[in-house]
C-alpha positions, 0 to 999 in steps of 0.5 A, spaced: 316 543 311 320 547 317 321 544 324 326 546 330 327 541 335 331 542 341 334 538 348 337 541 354 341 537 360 338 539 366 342 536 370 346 529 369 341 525 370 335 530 367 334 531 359 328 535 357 327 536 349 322 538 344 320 539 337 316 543 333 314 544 326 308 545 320 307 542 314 303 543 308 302 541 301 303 544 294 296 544 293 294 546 301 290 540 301 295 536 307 297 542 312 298 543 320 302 544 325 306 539 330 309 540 337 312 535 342 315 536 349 319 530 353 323 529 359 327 523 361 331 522 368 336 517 369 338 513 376 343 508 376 340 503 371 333 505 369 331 511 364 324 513 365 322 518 360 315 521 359 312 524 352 306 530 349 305 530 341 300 533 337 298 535 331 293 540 329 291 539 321 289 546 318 287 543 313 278 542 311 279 535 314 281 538 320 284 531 324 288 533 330 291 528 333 295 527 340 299 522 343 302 520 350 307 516 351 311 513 357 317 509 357 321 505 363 329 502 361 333 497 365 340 497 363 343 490 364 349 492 360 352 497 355 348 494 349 341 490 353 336 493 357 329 491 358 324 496 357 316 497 358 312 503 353 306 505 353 302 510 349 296 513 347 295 515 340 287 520 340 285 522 333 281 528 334 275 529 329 274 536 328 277 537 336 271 532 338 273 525 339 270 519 336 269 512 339 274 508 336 278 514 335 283 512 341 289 507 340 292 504 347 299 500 345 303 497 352 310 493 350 315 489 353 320 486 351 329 486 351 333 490 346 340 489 345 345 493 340 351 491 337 
C-alpha cells in the first residue's frame, strides 16, 4: 500500500488538500488505485468544505467507487459547532452504475470537543 497525501493554505481563509494511493493484496485478488481532492473556505465563524474521491478496483471485480461530499460548519465556540454533511457514495459496477448502487446520506447535528 503506498499513499501521498498533500494540503496547501491558499490563502488564510482557503485550504485545498489532496490524496493518493494504490493498494494490492498478496494474492492480487483485492487491487487499485484512490484519489481525493478537497477544499474548504473559512469566513468568520463558518467552514464550507467540498470533497471528490475515487476508487479504481483493478481487480477482475472491477468495483470503482465515487464519493461527494459537502459540508458546512458554524463555530459557536472554540470547542462546539453545528455543522450540516451531505454525501453521495456510487458503486460503480464495471464503470456502469447499477440501480441501488448510490447511497445519499445528509446529517445534522451539534459537536462539541473537550
Amino acid at each position: 500500500q503506498n499513499l501521498l497525501g498533500l494540503a496547501y493554505t491558499l490563502t488564510p481563509t482557503v485550504r485545498l488538500h489532496a490524496g493518493f494511493g494504490t493498494f494490492e493484496s498478496n494474492n492480487n485478488t483485492v487491487k487499485g488505485s484512490s484519489q481525493q481532492f478537497g477544499a474548504s473556505y473559512t469566513t468568520g465563524a463558518w467552514n464550507f468544505m467540498g470533497q471528490m474521491a475515487s476508487v479504481d478496483d483493478k481487480a477482475s471485480t472491477n468495483n470503482d467507487r465515487k464519493m461527494i461530499g459537502l459540508g458546512v460548519n458554524y463555530n459557536l465556540s472554540k470547542t462546539t459547532r453545528a455543522y450540516v454533511r451531505y454525501d453521495s457514495i456510487n458503486r460503480l459496477d464495471n464503470k456502469a452504475a447499477v440501480a441501488g448502487s448510490e447511497v445519499k446520506r445528509t446529517a445534522i447535528g451539534l459537536a462539541d470537543t473537550f
